[in-house]
TILUM-766814 format. One line per 5 residues: their letters; for each residue x, y, z of C-alpha. Coordinates in steps of 0.02 Angstrom, whole numbers, plus 50000, padded with zeros to 5 digits. Each point is the difference from the previous one (the first is absolute). Layout:
BEGIN
a = X,Y,Z  ...
This chain:
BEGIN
xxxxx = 56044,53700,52127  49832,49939,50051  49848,50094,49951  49848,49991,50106  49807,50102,49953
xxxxx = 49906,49990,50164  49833,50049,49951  49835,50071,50103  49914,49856,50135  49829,50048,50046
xxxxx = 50031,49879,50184  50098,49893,50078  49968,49878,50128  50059,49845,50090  50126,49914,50101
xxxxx = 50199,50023,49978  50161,49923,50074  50138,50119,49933  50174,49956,49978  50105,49978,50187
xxxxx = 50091,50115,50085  50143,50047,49902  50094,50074,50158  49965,49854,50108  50068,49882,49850
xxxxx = 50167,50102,49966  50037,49985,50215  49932,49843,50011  50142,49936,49862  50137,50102,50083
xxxxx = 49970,49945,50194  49982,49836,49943  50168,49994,49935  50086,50063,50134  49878,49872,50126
xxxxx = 50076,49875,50099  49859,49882,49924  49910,49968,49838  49847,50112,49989  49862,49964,49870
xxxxx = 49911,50137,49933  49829,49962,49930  49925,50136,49883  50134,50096,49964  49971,50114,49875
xxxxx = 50071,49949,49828  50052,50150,49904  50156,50095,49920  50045,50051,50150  49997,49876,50137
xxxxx = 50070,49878,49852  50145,50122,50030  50019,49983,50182  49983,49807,49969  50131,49985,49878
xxxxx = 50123,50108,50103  49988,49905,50154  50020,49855,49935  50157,50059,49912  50067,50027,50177
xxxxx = 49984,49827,50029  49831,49995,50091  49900,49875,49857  49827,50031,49982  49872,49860,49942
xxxxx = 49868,49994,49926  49896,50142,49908  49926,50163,50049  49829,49953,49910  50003,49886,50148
xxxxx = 50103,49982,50127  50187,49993,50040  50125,49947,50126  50135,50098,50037  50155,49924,50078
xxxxx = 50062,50109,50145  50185,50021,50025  49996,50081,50149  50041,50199,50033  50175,49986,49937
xxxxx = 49994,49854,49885  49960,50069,49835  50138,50005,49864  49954,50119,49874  50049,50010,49811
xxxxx = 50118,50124,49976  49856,50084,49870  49835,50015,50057  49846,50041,49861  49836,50077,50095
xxxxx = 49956,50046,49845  49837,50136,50026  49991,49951,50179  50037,50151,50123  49973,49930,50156
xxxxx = 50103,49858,49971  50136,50098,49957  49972,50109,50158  49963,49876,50140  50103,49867,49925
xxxxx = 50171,50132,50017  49941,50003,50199  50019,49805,50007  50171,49983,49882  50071,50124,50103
xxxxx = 50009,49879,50132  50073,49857,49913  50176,49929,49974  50083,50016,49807  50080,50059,49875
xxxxx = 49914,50147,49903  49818,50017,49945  49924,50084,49837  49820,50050,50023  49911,50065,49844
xxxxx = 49821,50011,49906  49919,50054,49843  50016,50166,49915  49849,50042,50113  50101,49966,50167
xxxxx = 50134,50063,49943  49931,50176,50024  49929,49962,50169  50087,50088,50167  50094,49898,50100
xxxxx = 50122,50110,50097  49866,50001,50111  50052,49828,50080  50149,50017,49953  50027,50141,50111
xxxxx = 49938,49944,50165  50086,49829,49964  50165,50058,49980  49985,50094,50153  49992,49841,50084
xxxxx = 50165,49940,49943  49929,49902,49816  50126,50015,49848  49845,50055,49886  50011,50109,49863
xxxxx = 49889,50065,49856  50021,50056,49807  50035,50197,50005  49823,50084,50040  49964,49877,50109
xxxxx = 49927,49880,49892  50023,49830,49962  50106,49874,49984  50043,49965,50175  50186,49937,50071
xxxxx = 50000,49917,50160  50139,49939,50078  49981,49855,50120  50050,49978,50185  50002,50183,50053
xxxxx = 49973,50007,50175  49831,50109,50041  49958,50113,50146  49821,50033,50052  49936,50199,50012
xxxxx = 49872,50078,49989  49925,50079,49839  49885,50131,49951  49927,50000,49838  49934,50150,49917
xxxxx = 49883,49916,49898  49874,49864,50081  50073,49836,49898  49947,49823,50033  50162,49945,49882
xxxxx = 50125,50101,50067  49933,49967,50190  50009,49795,49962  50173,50018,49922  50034,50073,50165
xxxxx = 49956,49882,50081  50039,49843,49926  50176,50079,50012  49953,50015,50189  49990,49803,50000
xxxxx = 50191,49994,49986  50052,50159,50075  50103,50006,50204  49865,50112,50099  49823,50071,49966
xxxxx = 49952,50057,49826  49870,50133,50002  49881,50067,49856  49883,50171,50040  49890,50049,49863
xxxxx = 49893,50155,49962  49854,49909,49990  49967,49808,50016  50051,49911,49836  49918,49809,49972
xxxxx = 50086,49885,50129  49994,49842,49897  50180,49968,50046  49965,50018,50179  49855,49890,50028
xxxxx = 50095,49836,49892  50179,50045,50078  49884,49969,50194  49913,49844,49931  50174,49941,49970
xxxxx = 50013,50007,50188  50131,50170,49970  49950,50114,50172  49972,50176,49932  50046,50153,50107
xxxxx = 49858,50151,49982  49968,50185,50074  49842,50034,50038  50036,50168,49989  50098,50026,49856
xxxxx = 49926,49866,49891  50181,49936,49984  50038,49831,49957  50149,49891,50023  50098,49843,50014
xxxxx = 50147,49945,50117  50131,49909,49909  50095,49904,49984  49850,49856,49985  50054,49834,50010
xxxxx = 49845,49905,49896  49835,50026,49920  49872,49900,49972  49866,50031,49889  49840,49891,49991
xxxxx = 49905,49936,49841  49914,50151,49901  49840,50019,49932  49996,50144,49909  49830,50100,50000
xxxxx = 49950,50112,49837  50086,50136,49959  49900,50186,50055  50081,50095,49855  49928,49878,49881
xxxxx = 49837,50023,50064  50002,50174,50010  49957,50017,49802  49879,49892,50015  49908,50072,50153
xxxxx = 50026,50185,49913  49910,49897,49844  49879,49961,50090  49976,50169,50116  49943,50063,49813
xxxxx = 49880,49849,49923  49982,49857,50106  49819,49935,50011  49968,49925,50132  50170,49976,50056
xxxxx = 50179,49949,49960  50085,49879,50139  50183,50014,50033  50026,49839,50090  50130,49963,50154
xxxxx = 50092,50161,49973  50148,50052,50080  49922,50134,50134  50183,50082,50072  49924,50172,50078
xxxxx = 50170,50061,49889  49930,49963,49857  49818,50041,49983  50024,50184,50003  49899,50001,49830
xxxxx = 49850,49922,50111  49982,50136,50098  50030,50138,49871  49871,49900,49870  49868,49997,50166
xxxxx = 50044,50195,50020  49951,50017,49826  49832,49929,50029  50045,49815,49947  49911,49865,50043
xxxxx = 50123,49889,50077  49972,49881,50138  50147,49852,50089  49954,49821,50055  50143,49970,50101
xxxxx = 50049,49814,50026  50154,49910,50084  50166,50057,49974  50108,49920,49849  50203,49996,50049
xxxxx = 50000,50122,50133  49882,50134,49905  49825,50045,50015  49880,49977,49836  49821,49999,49942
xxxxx = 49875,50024,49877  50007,50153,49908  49813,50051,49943  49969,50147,49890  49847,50046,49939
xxxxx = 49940,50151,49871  49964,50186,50048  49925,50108,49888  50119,50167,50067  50171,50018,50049
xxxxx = 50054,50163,50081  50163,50070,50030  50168,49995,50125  50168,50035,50043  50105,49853,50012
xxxxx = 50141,50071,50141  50188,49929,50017  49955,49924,50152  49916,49880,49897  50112,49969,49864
xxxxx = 50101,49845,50071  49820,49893,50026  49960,50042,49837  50160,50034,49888  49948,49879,49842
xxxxx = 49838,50013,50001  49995,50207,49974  49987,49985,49815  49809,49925,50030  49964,50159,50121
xxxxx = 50043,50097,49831  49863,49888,49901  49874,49999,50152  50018,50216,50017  49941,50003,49797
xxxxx = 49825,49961,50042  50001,50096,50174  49930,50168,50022  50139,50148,50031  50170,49983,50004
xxxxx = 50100,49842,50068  50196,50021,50051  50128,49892,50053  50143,50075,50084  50182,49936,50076
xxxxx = 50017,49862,49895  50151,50053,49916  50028,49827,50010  49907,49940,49862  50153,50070,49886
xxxxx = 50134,49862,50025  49843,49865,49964  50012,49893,49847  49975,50164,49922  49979,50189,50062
xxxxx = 49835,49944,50049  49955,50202,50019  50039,50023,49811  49932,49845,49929  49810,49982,50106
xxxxx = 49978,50213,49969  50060,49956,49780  49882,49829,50045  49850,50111,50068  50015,50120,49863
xxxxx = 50016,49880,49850  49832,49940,50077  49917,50177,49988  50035,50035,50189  50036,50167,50071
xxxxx = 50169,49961,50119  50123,50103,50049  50174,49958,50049  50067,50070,50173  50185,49970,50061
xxxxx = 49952,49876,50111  49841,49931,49930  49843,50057,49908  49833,50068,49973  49837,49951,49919
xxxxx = 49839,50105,49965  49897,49861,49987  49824,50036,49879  49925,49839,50045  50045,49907,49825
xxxxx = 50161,49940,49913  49991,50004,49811  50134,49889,49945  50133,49995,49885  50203,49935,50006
xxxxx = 50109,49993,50126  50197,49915,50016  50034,49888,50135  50178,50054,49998  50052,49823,50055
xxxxx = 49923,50023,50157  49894,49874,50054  49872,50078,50105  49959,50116,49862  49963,49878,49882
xxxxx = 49846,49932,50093  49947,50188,50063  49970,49999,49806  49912,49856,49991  49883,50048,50125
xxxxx = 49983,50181,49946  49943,49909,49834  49855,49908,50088  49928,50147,50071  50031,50142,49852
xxxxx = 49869,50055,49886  50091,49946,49843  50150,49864,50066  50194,50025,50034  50135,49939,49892
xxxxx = 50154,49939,50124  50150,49979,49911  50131,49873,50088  49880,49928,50068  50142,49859,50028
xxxxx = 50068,50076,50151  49846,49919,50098  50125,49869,49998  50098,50033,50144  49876,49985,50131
xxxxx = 49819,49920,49926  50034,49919,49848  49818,49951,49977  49909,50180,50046  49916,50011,49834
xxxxx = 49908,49814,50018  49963,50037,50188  49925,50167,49941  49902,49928,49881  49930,49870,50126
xxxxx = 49908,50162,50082  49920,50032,49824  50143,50131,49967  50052,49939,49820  50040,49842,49926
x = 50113,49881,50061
């Protein structure tokens, strides 16, 4: 288990191109193997996870060349063309698991195994399940609802029309990429918009979406005969650049730059919250990259924070980046809460549990609520220890928390950085944050 000791940085400044998107990569992989043509995908992101979705694809006979430091070429094999391995490793990687079920689903064969890590493992995933088999899939779960996944090839689907309790960009592109192969329309209706990644690549693939104004409803009319999905360049990655821009909220001098940054309005939810908080945080837009809008992020220091009430509503623009609200409400004055983001407990961790035992190791006041938490912020963070429970996004809260605590943060497992921004620590340090 890796060790890290982020210690105090009295500013940071300077230009930054953060990792790419890692939910552009993972879709970008997975409708390029069922494409009628080879797509190349420059800039993917190369990580744990979309490693993952590369290996699996090409294990269902869709070969992928070259390197995700890079780029890579995936061969398409058309919507029904893919011949999976009977087992299938996603190893940490949830959405994999999840939207890849909507495509095999759809497929001819014999039986599929789906599994993951310990970590996955644990993760919920009657949730597509559900929905898919009322469509007519052979898919089944582990009891609880967890993984490994069966699915059972050539079922024949029917499209309806789903409501989901919970606003879920996963479970709504599951849907959906079921839809592809389903007789009829295939409708998803969500609480409150989730990110539409799925939507905007499965249109550039020339796939005609159906929409309700009214409803927000989105859907597909099956079954489609072809897509075709055009070369992808894959812009950075928001949720990447969210530590950094929270970093930098809290020391930069003049400025930190977050360069040609995926800009999705369902993902910058932290943007507006950060600017509610009194940030200083300003967008130069610029042309779109693969069907998505993106800019420069600029942040600059404020000497007060004050604070607010994140509200459900919006949760789903701003599900993984919630843990930095935590960090951001220590130095604001009052009391910051985050509400209907029960969510965050089927993360790579009970992300509730682990940021309030995070905030607290770090001499915080939180408090965890059923469905979120609450921070009386005093306008300093002392420091200390805190576990990233082999979670990722909690191992660089710490390292940030470090930079701007009075007396540094020790992050233990810091190795779980791994599966999305291998290199966090060096790009951190760039900013003055550390050493490389």
């Amino acid at each position: 288990m890796a060790t890290l000791r982020s210690d105090p940085a009295a500013r940071l400044a300077g230009t930054l191109r953060v990792p790419s998107d890692k939910s552009i990569t993972h879709r970008a992989l997975m409708l390029g193997a069922i494409s009628d043509r080879d797509v190349t995908i420059t800039t993917p992101l190369d990580s744990a996870d979309t490693a993952a979705t590369a290996h699996v694809v090409a294990a269902c006979g869709a070969d992928v060349d070259g390197l995700l430091s890079g780029a890579v070429t995936v061969s398409g094999r058309g919507l029904r063309g893919l011949r999976p391995h009977p087992a299938l490793d996603c190893v940490n990687a949830g959405t994999l698991m999840r939207l890849f079920s909507g495509i095999l689903v759809g497929q001819e064969g014999p039986q599929v195994i789906l599994d993951g890590d310990a970590s996955l493992r644990q993760r919920p995933m009657a949730r597509i399940a559900r929905p898919l088999r009322e469509m007519g899939a052979q898919i089944f779960t582990a009891p609880g609802g967890t993984p490994p996944l069966v699915i059972m090839g050539g079922a024949r689907l029917t499209g309806m029309h789903h409501e989901l309790t919970v606003a879920s960009a996963q479970v709504k592109s599951a849907i959906l990429l079921a839809g592809l192969y389903a007789e009829g329309e295939t409708w998803v209706t969500e609480p409150t918009p989730s990110r539409d990644h799925t939507e905007r690549m499965l249109e550039a693939a020339g796939v005609p979406l159906l929409r309700d104004p009214g409803t927000g409803a989105v859907g597909v009319r099956g079954p489609v005969e072809g897509l075709s999905l055009p070369d992808v360049v894959v812009p950075a990655d928001f949720s990447s650049a969210a530590f950094h821009l929270v970093a930098g909220a809290l020391r930069a001098d003049p400025e930190v730059v977050l360069a040609g940054v995926n800009l999705n309005p369902a993902r910058i939810g932290l943007v507006d919250v950060m600017r509610r908080m009194g940030a200083d945080v300003s967008v130069d837009e610029a042309l779109p990259v693969a069907g998505e809008p993106c800019g420069d992020l600029v942040v600059r220091r404020v000497e007060a924070l004050r604070a607010t009430d994140v509200a459900p509503e919006e949760v789903p623009g701003m599900i993984d980046e919630l843990p930095l609200v935590g960090l951001l409400a220590a130095f604001a004055s009052g009391v910051t809460t985050v509400r209907g983001a029960a969510e965050l407990r089927v993360k790579e961790s009970d992300r509730i549990t682990t940021v309030v035992a995070a905030l607290r190791g770090m001499g915080v006041d939180a408090e965890e609520l059923d469905d979120g938490f609450s921070v009386r912020g005093t306008g300093r963070l002392p420091g200390g220890a805190m576990a990233a429970a082999g979670d990722h996004r909690l191992a660089m809260l710490g390292a940030v928390a470090g930079l701007v605590s009075e007396d540094g943060v020790v992050v233990e497992g810091f190795e779980a950085c791994e599966v999305s921004y291998p290199r966090f620590a060096r790009d951190l340090a760039t900013l003055g944050g550390g050493r490389a």
